[in-house]
C-alpha positions as CSV (number, residue, x, y, z in Angstrom):
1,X,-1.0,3.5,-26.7
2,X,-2.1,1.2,-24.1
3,X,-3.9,2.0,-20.8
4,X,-3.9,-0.4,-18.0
5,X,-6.8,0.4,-15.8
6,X,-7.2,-1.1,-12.5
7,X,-10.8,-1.1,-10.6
8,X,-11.0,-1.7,-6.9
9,X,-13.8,-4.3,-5.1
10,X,-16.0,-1.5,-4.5
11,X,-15.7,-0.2,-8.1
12,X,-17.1,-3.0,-9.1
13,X,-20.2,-4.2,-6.6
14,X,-23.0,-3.4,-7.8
15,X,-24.4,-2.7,-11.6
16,X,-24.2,1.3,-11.1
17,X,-20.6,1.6,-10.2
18,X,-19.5,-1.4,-12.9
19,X,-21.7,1.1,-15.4
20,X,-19.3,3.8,-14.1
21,X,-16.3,1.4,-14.7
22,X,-17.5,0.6,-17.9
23,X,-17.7,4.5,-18.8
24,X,-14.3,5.0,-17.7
25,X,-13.0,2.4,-20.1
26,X,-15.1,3.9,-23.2
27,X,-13.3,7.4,-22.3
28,X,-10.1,5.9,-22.9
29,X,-11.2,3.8,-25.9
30,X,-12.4,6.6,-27.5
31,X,-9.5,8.7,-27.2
32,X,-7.6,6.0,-29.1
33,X,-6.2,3.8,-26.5
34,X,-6.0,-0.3,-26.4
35,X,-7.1,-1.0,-22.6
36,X,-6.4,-3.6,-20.5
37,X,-8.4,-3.6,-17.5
38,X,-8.0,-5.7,-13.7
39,X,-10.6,-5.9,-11.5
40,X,-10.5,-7.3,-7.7
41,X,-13.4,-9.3,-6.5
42,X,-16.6,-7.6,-6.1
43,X,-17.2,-5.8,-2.6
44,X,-15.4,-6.4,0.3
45,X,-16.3,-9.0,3.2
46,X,-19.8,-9.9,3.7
47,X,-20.6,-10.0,-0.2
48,X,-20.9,-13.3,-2.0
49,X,-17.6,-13.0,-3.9
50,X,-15.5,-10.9,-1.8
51,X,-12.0,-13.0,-0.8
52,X,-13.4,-12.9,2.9
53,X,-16.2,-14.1,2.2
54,X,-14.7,-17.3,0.4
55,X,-12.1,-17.8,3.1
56,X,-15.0,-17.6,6.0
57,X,-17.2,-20.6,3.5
58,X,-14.3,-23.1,3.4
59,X,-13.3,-22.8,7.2
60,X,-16.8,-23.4,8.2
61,X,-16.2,-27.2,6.7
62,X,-12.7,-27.2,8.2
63,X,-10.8,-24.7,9.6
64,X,-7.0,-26.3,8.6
65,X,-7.5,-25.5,4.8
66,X,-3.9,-25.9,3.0
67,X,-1.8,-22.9,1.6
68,X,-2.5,-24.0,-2.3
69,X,-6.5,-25.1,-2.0
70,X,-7.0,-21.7,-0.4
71,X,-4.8,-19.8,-3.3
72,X,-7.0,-21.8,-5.4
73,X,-10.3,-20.7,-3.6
74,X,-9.9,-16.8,-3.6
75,X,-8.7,-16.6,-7.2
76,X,-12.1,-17.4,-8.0
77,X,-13.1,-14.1,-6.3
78,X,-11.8,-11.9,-9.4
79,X,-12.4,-14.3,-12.1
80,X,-15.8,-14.0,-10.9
81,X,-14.9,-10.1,-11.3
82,X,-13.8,-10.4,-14.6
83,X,-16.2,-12.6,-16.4
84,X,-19.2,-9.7,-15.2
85,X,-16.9,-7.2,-16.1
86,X,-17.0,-8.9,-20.2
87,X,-20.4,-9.2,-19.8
88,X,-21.4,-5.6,-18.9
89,X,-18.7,-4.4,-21.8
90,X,-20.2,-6.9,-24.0
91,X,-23.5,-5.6,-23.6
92,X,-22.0,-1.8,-24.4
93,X,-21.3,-2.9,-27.5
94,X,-17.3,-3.1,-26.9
95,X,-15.3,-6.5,-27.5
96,X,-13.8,-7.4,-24.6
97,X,-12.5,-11.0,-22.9
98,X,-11.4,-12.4,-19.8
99,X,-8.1,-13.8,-18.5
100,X,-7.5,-15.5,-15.5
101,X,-4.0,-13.9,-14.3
102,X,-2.0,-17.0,-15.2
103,X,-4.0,-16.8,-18.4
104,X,-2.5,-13.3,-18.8
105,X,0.9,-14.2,-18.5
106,X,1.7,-13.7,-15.1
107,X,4.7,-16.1,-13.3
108,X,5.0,-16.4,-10.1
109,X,6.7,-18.0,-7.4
110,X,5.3,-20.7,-5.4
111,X,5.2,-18.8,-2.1
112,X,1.2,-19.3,-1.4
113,X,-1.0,-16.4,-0.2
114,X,1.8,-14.1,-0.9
115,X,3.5,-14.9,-4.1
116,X,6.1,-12.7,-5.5
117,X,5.9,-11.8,-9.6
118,X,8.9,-13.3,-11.0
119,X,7.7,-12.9,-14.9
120,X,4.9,-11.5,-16.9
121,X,4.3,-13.4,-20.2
122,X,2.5,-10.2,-22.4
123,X,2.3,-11.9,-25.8
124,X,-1.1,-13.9,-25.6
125,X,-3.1,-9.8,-24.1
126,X,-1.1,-8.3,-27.2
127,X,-2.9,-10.5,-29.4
128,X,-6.3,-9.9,-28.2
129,X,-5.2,-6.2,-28.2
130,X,-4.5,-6.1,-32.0
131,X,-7.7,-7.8,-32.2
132,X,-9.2,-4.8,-31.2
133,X,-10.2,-6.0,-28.0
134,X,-10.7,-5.2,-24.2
135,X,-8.5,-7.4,-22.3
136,X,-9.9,-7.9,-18.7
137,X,-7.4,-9.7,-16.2
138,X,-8.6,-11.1,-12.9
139,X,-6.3,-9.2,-10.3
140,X,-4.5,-10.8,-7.3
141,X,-2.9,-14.0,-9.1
142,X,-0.6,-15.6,-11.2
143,X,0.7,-19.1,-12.1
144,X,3.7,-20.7,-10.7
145,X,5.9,-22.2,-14.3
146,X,4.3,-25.3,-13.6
147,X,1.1,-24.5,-13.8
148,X,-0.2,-23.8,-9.8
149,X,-2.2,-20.8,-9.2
150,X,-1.3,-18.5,-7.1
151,X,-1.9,-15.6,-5.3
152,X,-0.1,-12.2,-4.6
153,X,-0.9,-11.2,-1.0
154,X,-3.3,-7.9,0.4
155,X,-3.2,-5.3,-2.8
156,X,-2.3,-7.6,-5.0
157,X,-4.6,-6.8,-8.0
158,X,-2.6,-3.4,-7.9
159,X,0.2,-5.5,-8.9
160,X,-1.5,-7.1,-11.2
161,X,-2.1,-3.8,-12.9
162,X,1.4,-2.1,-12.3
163,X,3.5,-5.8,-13.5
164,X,1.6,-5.5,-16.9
165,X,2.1,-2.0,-17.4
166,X,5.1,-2.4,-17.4
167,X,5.4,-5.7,-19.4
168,X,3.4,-3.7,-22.3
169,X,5.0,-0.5,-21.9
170,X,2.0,1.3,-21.3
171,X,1.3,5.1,-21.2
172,X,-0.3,5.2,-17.7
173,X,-2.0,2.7,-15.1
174,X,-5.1,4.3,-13.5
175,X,-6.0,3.0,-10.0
176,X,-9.8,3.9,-9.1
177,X,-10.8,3.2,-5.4
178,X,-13.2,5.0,-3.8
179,X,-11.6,8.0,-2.7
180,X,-10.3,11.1,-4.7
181,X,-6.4,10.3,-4.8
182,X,-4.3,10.0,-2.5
183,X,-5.3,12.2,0.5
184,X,-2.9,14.7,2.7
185,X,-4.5,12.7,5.7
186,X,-6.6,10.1,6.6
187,X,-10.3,12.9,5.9
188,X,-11.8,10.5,8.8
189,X,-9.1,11.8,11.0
190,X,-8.5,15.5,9.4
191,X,-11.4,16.8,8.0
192,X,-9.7,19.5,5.8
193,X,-7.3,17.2,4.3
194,X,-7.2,17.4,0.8
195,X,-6.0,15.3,-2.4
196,X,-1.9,15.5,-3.7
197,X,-1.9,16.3,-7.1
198,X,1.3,15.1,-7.3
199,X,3.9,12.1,-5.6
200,X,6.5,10.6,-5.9
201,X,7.1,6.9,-6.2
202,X,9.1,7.2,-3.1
203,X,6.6,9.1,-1.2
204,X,3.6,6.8,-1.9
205,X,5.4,3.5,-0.5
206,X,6.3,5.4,2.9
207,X,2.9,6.7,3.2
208,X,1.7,2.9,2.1
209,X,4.4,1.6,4.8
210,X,3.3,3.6,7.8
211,X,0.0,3.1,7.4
212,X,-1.8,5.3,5.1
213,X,-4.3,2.7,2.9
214,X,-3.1,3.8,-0.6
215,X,-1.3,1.9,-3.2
216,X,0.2,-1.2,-2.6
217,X,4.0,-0.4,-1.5
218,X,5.3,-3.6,-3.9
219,X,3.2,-2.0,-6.9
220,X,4.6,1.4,-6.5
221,X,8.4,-0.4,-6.4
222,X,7.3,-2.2,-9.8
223,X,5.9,1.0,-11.1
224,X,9.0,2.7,-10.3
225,X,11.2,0.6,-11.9
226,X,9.7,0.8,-14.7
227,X,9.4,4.3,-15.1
228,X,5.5,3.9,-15.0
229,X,3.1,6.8,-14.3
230,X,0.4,5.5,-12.3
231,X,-3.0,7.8,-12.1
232,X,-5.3,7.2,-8.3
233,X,-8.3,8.7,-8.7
234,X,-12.4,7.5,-7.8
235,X,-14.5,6.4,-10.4
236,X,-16.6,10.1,-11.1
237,X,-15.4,12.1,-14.2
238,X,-14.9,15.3,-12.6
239,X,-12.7,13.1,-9.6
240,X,-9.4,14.9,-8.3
241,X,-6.6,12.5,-8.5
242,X,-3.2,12.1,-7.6
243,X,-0.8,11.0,-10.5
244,X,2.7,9.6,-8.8
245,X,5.7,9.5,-11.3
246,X,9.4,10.1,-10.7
247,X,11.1,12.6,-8.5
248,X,13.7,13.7,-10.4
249,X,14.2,17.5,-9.7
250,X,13.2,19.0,-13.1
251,X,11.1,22.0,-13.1
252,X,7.9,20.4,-12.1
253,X,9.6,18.6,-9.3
254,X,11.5,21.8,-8.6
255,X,7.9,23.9,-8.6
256,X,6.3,20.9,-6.3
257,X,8.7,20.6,-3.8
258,X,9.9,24.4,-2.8
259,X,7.1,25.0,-0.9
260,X,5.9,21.5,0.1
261,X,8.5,19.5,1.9
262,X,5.8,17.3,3.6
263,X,3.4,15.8,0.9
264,X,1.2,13.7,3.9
265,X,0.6,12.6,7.1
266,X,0.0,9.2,8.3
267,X,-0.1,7.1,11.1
268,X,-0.3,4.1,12.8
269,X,-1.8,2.6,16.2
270,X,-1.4,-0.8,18.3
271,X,2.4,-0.2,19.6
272,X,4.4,-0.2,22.6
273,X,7.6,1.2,23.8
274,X,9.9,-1.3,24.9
275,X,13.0,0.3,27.3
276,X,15.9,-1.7,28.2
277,X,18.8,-0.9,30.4
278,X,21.8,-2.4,29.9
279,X,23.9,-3.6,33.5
280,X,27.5,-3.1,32.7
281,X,30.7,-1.6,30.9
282,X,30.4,-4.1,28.3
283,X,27.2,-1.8,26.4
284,X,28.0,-2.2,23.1
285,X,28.9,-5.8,23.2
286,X,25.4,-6.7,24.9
287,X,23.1,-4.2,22.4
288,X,24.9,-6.3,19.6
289,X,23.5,-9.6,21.4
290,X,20.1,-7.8,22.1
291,X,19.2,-6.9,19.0
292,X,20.2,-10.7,17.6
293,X,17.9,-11.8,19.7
294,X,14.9,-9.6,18.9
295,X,15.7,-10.2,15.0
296,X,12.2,-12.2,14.9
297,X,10.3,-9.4,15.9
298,X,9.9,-6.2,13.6
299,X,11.5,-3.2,15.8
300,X,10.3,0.7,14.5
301,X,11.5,3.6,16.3
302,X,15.1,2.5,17.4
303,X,16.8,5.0,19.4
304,X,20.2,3.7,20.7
305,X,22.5,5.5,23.8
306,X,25.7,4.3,25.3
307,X,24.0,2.9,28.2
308,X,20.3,2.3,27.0
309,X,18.3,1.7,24.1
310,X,14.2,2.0,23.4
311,X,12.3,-0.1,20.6
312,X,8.6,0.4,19.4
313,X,6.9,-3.1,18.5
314,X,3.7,-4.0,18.2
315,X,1.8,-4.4,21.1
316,X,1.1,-7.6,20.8
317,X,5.1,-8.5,20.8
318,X,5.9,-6.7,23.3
319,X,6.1,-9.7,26.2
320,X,8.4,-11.5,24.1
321,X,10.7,-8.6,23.7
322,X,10.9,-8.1,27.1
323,X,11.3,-11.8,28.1
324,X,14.0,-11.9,25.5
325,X,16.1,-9.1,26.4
326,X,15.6,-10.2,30.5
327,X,16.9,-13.9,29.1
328,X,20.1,-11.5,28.8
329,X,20.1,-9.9,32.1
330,X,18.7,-6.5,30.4
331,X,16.3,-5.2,32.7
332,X,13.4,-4.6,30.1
333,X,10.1,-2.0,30.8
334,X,7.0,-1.4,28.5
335,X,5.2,1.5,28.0
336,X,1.9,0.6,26.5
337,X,-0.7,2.1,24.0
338,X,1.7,4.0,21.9
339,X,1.2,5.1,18.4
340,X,3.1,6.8,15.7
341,X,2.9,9.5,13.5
342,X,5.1,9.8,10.3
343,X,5.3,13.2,7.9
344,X,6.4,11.7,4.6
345,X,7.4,14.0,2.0
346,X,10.3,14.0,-1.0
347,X,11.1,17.5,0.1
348,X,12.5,16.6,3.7
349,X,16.0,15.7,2.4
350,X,18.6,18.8,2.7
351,X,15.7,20.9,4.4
352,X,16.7,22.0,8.1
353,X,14.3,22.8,10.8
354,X,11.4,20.2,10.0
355,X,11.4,18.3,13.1
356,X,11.5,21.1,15.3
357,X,8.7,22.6,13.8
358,X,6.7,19.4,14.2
359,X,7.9,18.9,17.8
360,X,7.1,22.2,18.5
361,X,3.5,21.7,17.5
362,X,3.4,18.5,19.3
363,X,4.4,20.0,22.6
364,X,2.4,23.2,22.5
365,X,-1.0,21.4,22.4
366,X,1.2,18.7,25.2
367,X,1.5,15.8,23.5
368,X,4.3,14.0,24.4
369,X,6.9,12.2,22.6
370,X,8.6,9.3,23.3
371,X,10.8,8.6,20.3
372,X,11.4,9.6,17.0
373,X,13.4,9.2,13.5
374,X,13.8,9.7,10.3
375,X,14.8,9.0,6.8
376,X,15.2,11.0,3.5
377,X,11.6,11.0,3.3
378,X,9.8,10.6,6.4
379,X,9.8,12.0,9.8
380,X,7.9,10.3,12.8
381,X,7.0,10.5,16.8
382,X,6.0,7.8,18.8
383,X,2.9,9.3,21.1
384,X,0.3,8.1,23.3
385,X,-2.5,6.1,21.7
386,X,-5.2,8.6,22.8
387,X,-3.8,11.2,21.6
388,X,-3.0,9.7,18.0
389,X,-6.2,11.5,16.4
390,X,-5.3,15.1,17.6
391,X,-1.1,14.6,16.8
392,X,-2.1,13.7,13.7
393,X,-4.3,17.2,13.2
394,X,-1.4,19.1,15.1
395,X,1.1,17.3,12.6
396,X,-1.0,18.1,9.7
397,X,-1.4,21.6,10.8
398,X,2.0,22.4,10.9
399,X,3.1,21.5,7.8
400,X,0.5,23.7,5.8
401,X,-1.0,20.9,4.4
């Protein structure tokens, strides 16, 4: 079988945790698996390597660098990665070599700084594979057909790892970051949050969409469509981790979900509330134009009446909107410093009662709410900025989490 293991920046730093990685590889050698490894560069900004760091060295000689030299540029980053990464296998005693991401197979297209996968190539990691090798891949790029490097955008060396588990049919992918799996809550936020032993694919890319700083939600769609498990766990042995697979309703699912609509809480800051009035009979008719013109800004929260509507954007959009819908004759108002926070959970669907019990919460420690809304796997309130930390804890609260 073949394990695609993925380790994070800040698995692979300094020469302690890459000792760790390297450990974590030799476990799943040992039990009798061909591994494929991706790394992301080492640390995060401030480090020599780090994809910040290479960004911040070529705008201090000019700041206008083009879309394909900086692709280019912070590729290097995990090659770096990857090269250290053979060496400290190498020097274990295990055969190992390294692949750029183009090197590895994967196509692209030529959308710069946040290519999309169009094709991975698996044929040339199989044959170091049979070879009895460790194939390591620099994460976070690709190759456009004709040859251009590219890069995939923030995350993107979990795509790496999730586009060639599927190519090569893998068993698993394991993601190790630096926390224990995927969390209930943020633990800065909610200290007595704990790890989900188990989500679904659906239920990671919500909590990846509204905020929560898990698995890249593009990943988790490749995963899914390839019916790939995917293992997040930290680097130590004896780590709790969260393994997201399907959500089909057999037993497990069944057993899962009963008692735990809401798998996590999440939120995110920076919004505001945009209200707008409309001024005659003709409501539906000027909502329609309204919302054509505020196509260009991402809208959240949208709660529409017969004679008023109320959109969160973020903050710093929030002029615009209102200049746009006044360009209309709407008379537009703002309410500033909002935030939102989302339940996400596969279990919501079918199961009355949810959103009353979180409203209830809200209101009986008198936090507000401005907005809401929903979807088959998510249920969120737009509050007031300062009081995101404690809705979050009130939220959290009342779904037993």
């Amino acid at each position: 079988m073949i394990v695609v293991q993925k380790f994070g920046g800040t698995c692979v730093e300094t020469a302690e945790r890459r000792e760790l990685a390297c450990q974590r590889v030799k476990d799943a050698l040992q039990e009798g698996n061909q591994v494929v490894v991706v790394v992301s560069a080492m640390g995060r900004s401030g480090e020599p390597y780090a994809t910040d760091t290479l960004i911040s060295l070529a705008r201090q000689v000019h700041h206008g660098i083009s879309a394909r030299e900086m692709d280019l540029l912070v590729s290097c980053g995990e090659i770096v990665s990857a090269v250290v990464m053979v060496q400290e296998l190498q020097e274990r005693g295990i055969e190992a070599v390294a692949l750029s991401g183009g090197q590895a197979g994967i196509v692209t297209d030529a959308a710069f700084g946040d290519a999309k996968i169009t094709s991975v190539e698996p044929d040339y990691i199989l044959g170091h594979l049979n070879k009895g090798r460790v194939v390591v891949v620099a994460g976070f790029q690709g190759r456009t057909p004709s040859g251009e490097i590219t890069t995939l955008g923030r995350g993107g060396s979990d795509m790496t790892a999730t586009a060639l588990g599927g190519a090569l049919n893998a068993a698993c992918v394991e993601i190790y970051t630096d926390v224990e799996g995927i969390m209930t809550a943020d633990p800065r936020i909610v200290t007595d949050a704990k790890t989900i032993p188990l989500a679904s694919y659906d239920e990671v890319t919500q909590l990846a969409r509204e905020g929560a700083r898990v698995v890249q939600p593009r990943a988790v769609e490749m995963a899914q469509r390839a019916g790939l498990p995917v293992w997040i766990r930290s680097m130590s042995e004896e780590s709790r981790k969260t393994l997201m697979t399907c959500g089909k309703k057999d037993n497990l699912w069944l057993y899962w979900t009963c008692g735990r609509p809401i798998a996590g809480v999440t939120s995110r800051s920076g919004l505001a509330q945009v209200l707008a009035h409309l001024p005659d009979e003709r409501e539906m008719e000027t909502t329609a134009k309204a919302f054509e013109l505020l196509k260009g800004i991402s809208l959240d929260l949208i709660n529409v009446f017969p004679d008023h509507f109320s959109v969160a954007v973020d903050k710093r959009d929030a002029g615009r909107a209102v200049g746009l819908l006044e360009s209309l004759g709407i008379y537009a108002g703002t309410l500033r410093d909002k935030a939102k926070v989302t339940a996400v959970g596969y279990g919501i669907s079918g199961r009355p009662g949810i959103m009353e019990r979180l409203v209830d919460a809200l209101w009986s420690q008198k936090i507000h709410v401005y907005a809401s809304s929903d979807s088959n796997t998510s249920l969120s309130c737009l509050v007031d900025e300062e009081q995101l930390n404690r809705a979050v804890n009130v939220v959290h609260s009342a779904c037993a989490l």
